[in-house]
PDBQT receptor file of N, H, CA, C and O in Angstrom, charges set to zero:
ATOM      1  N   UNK A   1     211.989 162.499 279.770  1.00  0.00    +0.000 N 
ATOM      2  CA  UNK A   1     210.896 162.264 280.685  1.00  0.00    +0.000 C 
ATOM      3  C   UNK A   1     211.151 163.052 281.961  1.00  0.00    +0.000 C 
ATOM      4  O   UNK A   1     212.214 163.554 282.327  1.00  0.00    +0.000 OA
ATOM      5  N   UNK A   2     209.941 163.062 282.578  1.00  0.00    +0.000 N 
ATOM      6  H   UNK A   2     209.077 162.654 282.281  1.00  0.00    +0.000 HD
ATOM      7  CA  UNK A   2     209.947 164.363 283.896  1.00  0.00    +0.000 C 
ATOM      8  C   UNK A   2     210.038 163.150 285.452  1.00  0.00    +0.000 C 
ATOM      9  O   UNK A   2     209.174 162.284 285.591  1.00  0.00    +0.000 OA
ATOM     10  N   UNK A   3     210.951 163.278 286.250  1.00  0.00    +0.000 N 
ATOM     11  H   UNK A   3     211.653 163.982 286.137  1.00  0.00    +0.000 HD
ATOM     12  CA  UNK A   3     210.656 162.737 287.136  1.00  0.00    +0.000 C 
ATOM     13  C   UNK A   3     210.866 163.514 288.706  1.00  0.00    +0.000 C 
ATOM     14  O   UNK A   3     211.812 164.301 288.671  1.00  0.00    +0.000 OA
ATOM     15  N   UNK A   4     210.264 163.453 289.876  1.00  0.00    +0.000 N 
ATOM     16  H   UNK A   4     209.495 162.814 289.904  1.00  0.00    +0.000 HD
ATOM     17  CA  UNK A   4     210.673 164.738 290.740  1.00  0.00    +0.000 C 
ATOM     18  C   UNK A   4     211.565 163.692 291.875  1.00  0.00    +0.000 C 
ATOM     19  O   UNK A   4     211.014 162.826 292.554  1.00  0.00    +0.000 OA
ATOM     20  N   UNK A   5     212.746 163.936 291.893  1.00  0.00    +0.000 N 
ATOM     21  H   UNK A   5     213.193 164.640 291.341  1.00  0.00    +0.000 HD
ATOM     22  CA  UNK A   5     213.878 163.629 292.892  1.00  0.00    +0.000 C 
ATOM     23  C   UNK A   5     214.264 164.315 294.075  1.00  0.00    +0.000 C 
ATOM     24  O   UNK A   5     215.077 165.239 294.118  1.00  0.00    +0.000 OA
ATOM     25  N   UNK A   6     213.588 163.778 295.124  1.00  0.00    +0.000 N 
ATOM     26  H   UNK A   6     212.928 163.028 295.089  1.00  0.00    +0.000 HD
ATOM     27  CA  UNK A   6     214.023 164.461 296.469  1.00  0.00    +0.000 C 
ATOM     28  C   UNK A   6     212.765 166.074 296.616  1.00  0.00    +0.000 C 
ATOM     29  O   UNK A   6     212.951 167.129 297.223  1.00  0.00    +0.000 OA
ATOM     30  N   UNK A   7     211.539 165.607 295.769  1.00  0.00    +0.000 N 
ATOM     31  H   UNK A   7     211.388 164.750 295.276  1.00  0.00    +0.000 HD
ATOM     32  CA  UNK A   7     210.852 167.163 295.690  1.00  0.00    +0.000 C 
ATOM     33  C   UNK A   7     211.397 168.095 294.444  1.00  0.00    +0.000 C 
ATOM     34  O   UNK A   7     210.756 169.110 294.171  1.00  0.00    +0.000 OA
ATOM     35  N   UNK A   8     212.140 167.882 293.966  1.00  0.00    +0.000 N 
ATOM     36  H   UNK A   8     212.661 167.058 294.188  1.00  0.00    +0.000 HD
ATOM     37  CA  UNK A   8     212.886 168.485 292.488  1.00  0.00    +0.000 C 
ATOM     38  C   UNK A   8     212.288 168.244 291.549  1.00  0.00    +0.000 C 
ATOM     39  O   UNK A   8     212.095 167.046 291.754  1.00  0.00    +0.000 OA
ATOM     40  N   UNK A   9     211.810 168.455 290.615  1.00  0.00    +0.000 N 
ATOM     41  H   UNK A   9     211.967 169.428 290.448  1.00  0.00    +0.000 HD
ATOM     42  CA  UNK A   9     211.494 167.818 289.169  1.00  0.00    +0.000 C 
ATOM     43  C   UNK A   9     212.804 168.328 288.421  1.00  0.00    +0.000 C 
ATOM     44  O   UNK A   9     213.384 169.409 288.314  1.00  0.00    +0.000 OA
ATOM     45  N   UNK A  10     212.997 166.991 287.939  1.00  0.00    +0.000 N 
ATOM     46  H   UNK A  10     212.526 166.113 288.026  1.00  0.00    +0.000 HD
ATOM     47  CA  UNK A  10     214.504 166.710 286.910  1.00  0.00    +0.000 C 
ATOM     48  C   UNK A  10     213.499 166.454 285.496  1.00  0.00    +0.000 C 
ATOM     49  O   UNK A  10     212.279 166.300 285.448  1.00  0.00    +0.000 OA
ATOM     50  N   UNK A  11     214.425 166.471 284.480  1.00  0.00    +0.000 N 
ATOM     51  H   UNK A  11     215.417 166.596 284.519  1.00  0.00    +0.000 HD
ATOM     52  CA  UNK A  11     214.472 166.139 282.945  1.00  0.00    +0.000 C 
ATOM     53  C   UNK A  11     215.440 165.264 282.992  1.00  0.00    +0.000 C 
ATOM     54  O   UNK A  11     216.614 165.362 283.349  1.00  0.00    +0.000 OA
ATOM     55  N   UNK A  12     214.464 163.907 282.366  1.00  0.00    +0.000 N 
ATOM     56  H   UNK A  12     213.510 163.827 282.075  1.00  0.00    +0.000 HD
ATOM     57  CA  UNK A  12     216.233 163.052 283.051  1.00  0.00    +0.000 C 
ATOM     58  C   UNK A  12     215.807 161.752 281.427  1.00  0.00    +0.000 C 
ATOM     59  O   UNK A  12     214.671 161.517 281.014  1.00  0.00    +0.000 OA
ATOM     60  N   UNK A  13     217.152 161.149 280.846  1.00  0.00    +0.000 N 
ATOM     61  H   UNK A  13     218.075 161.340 281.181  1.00  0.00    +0.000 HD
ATOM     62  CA  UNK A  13     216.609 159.957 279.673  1.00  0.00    +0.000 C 
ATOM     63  C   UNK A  13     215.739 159.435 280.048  1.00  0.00    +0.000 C 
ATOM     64  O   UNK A  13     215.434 159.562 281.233  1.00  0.00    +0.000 OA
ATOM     65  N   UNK A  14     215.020 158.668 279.220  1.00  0.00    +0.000 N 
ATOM     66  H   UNK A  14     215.268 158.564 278.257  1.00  0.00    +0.000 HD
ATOM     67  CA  UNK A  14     214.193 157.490 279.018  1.00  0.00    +0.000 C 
ATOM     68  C   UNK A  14     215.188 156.126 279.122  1.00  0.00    +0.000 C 
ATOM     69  O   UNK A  14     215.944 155.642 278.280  1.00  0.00    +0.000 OA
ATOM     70  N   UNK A  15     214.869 155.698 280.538  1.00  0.00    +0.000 N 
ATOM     71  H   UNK A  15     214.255 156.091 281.223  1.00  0.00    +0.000 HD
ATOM     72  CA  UNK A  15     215.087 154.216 280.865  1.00  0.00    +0.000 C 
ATOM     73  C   UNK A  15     216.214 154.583 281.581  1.00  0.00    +0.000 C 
ATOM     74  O   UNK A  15     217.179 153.833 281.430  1.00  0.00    +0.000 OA
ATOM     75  N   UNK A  16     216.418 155.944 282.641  1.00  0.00    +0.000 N 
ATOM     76  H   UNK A  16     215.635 156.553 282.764  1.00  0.00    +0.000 HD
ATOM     77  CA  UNK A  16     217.411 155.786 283.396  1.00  0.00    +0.000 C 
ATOM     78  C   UNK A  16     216.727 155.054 284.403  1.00  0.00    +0.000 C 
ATOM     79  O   UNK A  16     215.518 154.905 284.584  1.00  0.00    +0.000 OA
ATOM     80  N   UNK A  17     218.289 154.372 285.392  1.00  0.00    +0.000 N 
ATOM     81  H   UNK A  17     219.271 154.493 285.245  1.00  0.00    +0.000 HD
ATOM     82  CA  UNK A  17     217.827 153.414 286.691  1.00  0.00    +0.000 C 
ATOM     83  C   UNK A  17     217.681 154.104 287.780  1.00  0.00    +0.000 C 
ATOM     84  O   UNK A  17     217.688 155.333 287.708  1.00  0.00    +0.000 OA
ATOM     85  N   UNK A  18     217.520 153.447 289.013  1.00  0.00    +0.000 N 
ATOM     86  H   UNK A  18     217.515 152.448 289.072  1.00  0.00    +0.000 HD
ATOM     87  CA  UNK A  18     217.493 154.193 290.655  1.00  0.00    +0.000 C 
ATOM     88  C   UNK A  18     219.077 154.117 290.402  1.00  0.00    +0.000 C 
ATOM     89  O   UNK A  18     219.597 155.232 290.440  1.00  0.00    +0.000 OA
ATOM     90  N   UNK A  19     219.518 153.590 290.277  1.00  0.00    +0.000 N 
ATOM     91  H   UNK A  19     219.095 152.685 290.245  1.00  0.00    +0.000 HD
ATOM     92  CA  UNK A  19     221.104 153.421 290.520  1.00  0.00    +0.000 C 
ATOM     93  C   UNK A  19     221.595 154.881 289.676  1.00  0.00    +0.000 C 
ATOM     94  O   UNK A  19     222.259 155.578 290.444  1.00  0.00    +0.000 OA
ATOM     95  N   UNK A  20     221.460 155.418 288.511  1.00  0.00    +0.000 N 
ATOM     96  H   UNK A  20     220.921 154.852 287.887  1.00  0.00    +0.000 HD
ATOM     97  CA  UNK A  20     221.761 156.409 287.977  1.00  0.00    +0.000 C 
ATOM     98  C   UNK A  20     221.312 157.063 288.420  1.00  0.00    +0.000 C 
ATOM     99  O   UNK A  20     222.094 158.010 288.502  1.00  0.00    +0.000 OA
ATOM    100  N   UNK A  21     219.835 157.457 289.158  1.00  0.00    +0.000 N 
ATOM    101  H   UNK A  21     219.199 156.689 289.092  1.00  0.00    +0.000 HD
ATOM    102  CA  UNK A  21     219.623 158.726 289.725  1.00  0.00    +0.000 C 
ATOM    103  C   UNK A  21     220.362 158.510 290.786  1.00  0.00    +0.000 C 
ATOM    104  O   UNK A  21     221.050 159.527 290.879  1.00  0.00    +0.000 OA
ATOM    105  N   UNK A  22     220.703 157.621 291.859  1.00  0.00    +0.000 N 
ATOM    106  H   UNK A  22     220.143 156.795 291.785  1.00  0.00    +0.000 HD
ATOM    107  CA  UNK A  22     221.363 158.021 292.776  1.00  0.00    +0.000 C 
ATOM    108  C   UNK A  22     222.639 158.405 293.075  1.00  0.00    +0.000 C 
ATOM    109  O   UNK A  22     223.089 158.908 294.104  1.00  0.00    +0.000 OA
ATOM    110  N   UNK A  23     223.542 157.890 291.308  1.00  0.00    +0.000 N 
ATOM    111  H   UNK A  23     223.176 157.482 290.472  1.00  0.00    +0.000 HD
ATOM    112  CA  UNK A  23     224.831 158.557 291.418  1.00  0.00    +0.000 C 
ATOM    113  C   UNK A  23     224.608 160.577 290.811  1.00  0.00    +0.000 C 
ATOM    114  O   UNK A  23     225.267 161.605 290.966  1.00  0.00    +0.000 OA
ATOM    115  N   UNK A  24     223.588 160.283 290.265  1.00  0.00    +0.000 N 
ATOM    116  H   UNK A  24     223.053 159.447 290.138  1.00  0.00    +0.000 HD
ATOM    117  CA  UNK A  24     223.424 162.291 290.234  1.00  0.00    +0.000 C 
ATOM    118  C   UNK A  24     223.036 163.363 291.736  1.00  0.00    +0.000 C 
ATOM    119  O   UNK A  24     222.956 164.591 291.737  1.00  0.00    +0.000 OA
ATOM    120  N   UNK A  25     222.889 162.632 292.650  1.00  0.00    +0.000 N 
ATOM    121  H   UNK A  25     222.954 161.635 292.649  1.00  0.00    +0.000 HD
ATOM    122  CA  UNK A  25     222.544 163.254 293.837  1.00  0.00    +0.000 C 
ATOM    123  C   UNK A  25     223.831 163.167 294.616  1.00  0.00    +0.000 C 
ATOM    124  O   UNK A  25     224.353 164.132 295.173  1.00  0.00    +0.000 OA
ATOM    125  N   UNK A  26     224.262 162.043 294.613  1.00  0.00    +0.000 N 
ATOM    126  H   UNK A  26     223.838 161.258 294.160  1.00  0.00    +0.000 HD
ATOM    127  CA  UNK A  26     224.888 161.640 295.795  1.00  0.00    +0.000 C 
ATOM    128  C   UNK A  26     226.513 160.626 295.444  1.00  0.00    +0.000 C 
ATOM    129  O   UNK A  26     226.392 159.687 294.656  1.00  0.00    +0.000 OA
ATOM    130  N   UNK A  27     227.470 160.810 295.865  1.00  0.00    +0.000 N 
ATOM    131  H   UNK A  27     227.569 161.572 296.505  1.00  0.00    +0.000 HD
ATOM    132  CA  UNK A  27     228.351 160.291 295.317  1.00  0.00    +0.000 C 
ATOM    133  C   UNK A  27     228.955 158.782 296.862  1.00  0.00    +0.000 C 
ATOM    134  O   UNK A  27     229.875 157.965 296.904  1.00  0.00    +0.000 OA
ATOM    135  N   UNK A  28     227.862 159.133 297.786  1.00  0.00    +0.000 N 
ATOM    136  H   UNK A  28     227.115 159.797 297.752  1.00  0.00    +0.000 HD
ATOM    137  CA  UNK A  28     227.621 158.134 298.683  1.00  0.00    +0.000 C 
ATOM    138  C   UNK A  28     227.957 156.950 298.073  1.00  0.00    +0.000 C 
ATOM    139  O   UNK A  28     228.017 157.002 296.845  1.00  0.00    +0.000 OA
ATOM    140  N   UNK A  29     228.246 155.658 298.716  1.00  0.00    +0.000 N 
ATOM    141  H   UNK A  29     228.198 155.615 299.714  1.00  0.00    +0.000 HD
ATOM    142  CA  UNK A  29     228.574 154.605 297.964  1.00  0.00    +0.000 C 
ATOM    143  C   UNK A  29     227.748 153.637 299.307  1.00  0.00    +0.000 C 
ATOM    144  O   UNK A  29     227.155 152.653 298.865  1.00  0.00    +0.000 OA
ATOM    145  N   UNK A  30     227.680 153.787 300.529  1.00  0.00    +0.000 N 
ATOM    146  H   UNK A  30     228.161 154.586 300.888  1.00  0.00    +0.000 HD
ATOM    147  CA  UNK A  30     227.024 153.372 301.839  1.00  0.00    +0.000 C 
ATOM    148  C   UNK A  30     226.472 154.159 301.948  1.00  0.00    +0.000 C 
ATOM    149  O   UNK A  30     226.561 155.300 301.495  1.00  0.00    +0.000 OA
ATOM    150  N   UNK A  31     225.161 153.247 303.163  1.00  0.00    +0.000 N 
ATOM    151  H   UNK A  31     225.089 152.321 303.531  1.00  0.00    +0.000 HD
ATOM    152  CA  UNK A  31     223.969 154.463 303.854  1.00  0.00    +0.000 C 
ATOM    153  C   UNK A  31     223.311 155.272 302.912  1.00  0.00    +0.000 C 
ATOM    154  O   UNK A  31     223.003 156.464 302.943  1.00  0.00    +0.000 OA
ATOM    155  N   UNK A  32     223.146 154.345 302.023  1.00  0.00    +0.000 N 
ATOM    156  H   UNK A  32     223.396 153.377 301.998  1.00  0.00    +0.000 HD
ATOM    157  CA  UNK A  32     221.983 155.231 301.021  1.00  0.00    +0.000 C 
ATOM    158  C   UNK A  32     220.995 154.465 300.710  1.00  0.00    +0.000 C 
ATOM    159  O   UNK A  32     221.137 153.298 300.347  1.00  0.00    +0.000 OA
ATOM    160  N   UNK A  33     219.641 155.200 300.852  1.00  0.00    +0.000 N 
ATOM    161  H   UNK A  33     219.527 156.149 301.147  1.00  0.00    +0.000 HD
ATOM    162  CA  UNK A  33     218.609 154.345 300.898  1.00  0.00    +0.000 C 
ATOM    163  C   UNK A  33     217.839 154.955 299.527  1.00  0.00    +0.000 C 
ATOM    164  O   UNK A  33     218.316 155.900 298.899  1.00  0.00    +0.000 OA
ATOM    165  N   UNK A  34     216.516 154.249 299.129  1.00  0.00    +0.000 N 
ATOM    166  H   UNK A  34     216.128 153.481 299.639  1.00  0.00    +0.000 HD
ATOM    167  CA  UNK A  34     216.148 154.713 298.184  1.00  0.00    +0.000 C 
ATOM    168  C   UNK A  34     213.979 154.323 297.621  1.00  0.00    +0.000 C 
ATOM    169  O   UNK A  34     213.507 153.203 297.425  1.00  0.00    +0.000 OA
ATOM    170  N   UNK A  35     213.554 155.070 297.570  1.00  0.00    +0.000 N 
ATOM    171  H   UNK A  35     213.938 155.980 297.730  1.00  0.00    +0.000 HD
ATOM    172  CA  UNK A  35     212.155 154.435 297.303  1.00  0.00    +0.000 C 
ATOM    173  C   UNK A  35     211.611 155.606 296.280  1.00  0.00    +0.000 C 
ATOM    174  O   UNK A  35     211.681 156.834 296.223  1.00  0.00    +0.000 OA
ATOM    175  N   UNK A  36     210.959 154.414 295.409  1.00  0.00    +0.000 N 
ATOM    176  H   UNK A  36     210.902 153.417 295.455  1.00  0.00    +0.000 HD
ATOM    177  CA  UNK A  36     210.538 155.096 294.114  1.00  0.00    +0.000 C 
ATOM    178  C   UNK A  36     208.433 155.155 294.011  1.00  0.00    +0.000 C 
ATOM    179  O   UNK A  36     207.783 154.338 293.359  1.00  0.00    +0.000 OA
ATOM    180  N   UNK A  37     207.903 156.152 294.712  1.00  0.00    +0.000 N 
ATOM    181  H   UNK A  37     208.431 156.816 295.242  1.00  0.00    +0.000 HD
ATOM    182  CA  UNK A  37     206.469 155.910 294.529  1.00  0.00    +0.000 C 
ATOM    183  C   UNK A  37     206.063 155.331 295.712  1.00  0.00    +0.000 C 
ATOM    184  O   UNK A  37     205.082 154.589 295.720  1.00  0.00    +0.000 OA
ATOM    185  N   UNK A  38     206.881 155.647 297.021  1.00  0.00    +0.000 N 
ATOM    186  H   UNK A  38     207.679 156.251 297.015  1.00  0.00    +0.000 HD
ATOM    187  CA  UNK A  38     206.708 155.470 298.202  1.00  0.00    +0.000 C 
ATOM    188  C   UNK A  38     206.708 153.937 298.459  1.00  0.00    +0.000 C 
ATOM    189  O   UNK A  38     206.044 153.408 299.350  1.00  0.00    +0.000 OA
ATOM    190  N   UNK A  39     207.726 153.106 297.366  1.00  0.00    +0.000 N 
ATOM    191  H   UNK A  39     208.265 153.536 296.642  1.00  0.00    +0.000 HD
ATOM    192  CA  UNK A  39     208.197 151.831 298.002  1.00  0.00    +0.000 C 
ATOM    193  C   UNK A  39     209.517 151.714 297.407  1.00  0.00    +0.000 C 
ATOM    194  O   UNK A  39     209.887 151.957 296.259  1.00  0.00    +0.000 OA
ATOM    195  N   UNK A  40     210.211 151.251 298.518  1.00  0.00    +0.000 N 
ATOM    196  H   UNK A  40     209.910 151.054 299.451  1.00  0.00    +0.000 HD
ATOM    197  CA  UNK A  40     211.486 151.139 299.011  1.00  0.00    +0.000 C 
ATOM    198  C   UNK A  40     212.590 149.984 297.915  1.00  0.00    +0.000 C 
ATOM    199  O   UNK A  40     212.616 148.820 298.312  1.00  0.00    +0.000 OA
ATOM    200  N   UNK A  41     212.991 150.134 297.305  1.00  0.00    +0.000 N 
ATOM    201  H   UNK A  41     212.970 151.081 296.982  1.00  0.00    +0.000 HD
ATOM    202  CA  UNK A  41     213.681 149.807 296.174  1.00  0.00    +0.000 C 
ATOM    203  C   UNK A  41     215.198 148.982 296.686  1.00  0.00    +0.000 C 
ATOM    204  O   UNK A  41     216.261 149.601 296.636  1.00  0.00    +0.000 OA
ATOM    205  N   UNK A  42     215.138 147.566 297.159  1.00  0.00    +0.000 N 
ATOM    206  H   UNK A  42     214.275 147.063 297.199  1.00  0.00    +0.000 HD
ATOM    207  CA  UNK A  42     216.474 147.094 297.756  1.00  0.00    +0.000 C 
ATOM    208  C   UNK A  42     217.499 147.508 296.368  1.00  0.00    +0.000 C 
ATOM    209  O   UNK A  42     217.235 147.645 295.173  1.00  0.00    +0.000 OA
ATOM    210  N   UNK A  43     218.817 147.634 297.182  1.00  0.00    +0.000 N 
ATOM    211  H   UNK A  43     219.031 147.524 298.153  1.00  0.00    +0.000 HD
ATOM    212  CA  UNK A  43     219.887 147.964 296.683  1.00  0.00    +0.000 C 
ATOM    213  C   UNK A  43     220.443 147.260 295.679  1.00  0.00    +0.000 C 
ATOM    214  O   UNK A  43     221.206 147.699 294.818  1.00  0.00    +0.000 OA
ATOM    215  N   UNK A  44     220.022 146.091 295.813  1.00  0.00    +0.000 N 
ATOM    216  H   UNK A  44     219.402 145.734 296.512  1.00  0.00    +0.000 HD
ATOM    217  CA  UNK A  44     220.482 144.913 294.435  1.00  0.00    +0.000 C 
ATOM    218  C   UNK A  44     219.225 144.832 293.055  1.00  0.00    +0.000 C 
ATOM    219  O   UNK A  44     219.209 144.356 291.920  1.00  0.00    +0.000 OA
ATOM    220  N   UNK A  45     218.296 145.566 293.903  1.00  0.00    +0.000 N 
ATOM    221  H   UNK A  45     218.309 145.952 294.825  1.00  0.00    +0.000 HD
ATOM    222  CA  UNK A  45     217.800 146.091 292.174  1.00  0.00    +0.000 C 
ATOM    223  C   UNK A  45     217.710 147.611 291.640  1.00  0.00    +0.000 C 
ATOM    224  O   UNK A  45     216.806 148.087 290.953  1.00  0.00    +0.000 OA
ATOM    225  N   UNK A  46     218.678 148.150 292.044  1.00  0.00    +0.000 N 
ATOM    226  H   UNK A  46     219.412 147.764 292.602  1.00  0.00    +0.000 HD
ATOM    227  CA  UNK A  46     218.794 149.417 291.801  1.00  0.00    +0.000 C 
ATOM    228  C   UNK A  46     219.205 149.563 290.218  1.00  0.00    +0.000 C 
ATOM    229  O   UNK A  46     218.638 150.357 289.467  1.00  0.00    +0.000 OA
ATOM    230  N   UNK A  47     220.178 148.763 289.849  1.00  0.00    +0.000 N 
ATOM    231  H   UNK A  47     220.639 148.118 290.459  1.00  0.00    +0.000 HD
ATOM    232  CA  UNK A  47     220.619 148.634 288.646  1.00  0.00    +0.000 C 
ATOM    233  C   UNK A  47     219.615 148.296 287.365  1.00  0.00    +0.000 C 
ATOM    234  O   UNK A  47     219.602 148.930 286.310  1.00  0.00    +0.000 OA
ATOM    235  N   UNK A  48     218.797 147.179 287.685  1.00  0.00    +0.000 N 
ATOM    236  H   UNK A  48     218.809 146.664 288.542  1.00  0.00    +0.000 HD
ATOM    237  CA  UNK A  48     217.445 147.060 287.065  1.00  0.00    +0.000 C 
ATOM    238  C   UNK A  48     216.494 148.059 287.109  1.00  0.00    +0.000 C 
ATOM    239  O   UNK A  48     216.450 148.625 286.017  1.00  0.00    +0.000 OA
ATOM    240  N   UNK A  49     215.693 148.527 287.929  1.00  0.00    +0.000 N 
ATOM    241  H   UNK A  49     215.729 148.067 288.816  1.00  0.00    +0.000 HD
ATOM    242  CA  UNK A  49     215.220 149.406 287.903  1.00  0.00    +0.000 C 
ATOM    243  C   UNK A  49     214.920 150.402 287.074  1.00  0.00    +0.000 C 
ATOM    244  O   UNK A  49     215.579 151.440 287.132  1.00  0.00    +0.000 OA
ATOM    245  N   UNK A  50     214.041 150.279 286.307  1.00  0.00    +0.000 N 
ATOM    246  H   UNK A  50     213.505 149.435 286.261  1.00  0.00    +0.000 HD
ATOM    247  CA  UNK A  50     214.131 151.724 285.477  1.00  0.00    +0.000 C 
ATOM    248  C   UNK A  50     212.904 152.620 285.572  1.00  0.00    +0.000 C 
ATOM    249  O   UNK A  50     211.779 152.133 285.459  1.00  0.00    +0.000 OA
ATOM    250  N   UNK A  51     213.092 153.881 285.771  1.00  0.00    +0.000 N 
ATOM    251  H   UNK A  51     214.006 154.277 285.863  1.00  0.00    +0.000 HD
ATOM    252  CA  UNK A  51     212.330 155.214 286.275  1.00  0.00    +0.000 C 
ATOM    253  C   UNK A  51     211.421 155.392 285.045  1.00  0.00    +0.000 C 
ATOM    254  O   UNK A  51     211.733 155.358 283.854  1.00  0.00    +0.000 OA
ATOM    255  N   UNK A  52     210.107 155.610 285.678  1.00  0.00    +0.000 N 
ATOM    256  H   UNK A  52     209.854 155.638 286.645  1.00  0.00    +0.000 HD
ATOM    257  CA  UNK A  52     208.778 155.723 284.316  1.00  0.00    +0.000 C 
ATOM    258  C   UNK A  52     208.546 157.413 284.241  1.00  0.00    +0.000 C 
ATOM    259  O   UNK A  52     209.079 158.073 285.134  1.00  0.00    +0.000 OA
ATOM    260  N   UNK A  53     207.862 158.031 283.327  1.00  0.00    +0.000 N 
ATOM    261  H   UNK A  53     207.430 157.495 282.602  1.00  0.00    +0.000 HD
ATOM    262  CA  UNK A  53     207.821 159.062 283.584  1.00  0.00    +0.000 C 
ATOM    263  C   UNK A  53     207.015 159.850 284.459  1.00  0.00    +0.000 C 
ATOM    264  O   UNK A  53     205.833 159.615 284.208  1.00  0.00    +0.000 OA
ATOM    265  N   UNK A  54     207.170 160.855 285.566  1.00  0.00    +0.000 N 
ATOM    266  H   UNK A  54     208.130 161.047 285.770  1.00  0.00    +0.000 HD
ATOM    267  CA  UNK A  54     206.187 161.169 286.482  1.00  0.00    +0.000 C 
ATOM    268  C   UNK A  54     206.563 160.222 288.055  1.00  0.00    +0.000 C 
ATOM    269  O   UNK A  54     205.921 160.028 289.087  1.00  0.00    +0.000 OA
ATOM    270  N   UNK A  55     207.489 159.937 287.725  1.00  0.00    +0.000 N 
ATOM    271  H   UNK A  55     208.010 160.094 286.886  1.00  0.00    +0.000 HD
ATOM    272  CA  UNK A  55     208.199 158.767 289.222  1.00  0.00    +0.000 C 
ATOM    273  C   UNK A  55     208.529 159.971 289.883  1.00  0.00    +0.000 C 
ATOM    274  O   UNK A  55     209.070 161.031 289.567  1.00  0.00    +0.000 OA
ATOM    275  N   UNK A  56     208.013 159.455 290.944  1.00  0.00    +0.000 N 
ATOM    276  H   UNK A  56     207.574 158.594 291.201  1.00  0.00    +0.000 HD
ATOM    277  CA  UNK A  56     208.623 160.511 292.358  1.00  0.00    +0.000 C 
ATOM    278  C   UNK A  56     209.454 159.423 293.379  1.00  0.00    +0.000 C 
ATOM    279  O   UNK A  56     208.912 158.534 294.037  1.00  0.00    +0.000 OA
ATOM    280  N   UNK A  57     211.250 159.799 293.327  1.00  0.00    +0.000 N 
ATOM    281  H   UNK A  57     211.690 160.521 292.793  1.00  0.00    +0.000 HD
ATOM    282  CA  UNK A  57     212.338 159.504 293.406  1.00  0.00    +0.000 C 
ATOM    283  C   UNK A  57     212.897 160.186 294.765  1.00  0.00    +0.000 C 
ATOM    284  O   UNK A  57     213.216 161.375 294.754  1.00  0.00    +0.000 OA
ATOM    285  N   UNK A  58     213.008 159.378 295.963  1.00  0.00    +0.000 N 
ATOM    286  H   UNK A  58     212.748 158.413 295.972  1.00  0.00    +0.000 HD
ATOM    287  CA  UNK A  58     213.493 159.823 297.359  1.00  0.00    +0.000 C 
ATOM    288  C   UNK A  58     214.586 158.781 297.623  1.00  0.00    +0.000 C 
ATOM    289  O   UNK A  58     214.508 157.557 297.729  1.00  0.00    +0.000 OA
ATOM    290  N   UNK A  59     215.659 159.649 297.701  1.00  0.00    +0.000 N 
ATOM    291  H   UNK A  59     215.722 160.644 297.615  1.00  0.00    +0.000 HD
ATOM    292  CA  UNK A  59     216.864 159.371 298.060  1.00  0.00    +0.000 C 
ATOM    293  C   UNK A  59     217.250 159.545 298.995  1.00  0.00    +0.000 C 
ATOM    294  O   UNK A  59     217.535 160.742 298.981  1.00  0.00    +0.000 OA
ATOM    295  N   UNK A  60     217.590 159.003 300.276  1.00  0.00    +0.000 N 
ATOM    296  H   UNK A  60     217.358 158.030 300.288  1.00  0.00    +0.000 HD
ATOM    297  CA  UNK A  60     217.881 159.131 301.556  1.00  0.00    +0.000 C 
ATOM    298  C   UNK A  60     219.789 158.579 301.750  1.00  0.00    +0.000 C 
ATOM    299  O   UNK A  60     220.439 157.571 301.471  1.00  0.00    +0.000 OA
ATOM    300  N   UNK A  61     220.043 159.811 302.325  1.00  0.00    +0.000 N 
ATOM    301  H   UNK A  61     219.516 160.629 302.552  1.00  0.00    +0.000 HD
ATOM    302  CA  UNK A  61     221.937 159.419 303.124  1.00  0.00    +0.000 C 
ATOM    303  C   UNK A  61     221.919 159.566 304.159  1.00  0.00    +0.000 C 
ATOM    304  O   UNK A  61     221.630 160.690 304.569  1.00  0.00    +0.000 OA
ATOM    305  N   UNK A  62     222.231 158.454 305.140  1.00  0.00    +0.000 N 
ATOM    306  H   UNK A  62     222.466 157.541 304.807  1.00  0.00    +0.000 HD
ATOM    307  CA  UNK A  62     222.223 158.717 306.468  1.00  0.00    +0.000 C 
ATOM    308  C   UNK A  62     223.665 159.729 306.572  1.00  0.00    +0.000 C 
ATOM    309  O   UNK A  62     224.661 159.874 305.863  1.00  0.00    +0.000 OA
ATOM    310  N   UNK A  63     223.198 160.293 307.796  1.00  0.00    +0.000 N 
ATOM    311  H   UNK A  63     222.389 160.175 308.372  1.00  0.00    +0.000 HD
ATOM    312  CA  UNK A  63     224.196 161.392 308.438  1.00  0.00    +0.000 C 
ATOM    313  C   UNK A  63     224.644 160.875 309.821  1.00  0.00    +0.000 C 
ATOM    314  O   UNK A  63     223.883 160.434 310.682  1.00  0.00    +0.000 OA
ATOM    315  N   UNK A  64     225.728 160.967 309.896  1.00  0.00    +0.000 N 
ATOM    316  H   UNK A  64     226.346 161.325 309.196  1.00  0.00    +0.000 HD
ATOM    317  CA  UNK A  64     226.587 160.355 311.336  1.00  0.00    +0.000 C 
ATOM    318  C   UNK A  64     226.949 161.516 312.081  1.00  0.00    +0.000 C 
ATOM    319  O   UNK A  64     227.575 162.320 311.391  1.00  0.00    +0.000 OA
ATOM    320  N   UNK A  65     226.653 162.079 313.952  1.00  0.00    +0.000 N 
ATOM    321  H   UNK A  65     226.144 161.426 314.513  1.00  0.00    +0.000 HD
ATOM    322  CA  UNK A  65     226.574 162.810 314.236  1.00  0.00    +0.000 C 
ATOM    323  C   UNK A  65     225.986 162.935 315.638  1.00  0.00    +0.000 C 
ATOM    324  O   UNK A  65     225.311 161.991 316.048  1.00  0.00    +0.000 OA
ATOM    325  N   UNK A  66     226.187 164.094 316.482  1.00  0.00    +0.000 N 
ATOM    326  H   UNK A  66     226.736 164.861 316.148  1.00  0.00    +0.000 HD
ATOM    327  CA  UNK A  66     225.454 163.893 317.663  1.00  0.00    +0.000 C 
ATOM    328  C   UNK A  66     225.323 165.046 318.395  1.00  0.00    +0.000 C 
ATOM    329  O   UNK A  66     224.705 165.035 319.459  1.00  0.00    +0.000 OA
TER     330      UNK A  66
């Protein structure tokens, strides 16, 4: 299935989670945010979650800095 991550279109399984796309971007473990279809996906259902095809997938890491 086709889903576009961060503006990307990926080829990614059928019935991957937010939690799996976000370990392919980002190896962040804090300060990572996440919304699937322009709503915001809390972190304790990331694991549930599973990506339909045509999901547009924004992954946000905060950056520390000044």
């Amino acid at each position: 299935m086709n889903v576009v991550i961060n503006g990307t279109p990926h080829e990614v399984p059928q019935g991957m989670t937010v939690a799996q796309a976000v370990q392919k971007l980002t190896q962040a473990t804090t300060g990572v945010a996440v919304a699937v279809n322009d709503e915001v996906v809390r972190r304790g259902a990331w694991e549930t979650t599973a990506l339909a095809d045509s999901d547009r997938v924004e992954v946000l890491t905060a950056v520390q800095g000044g």
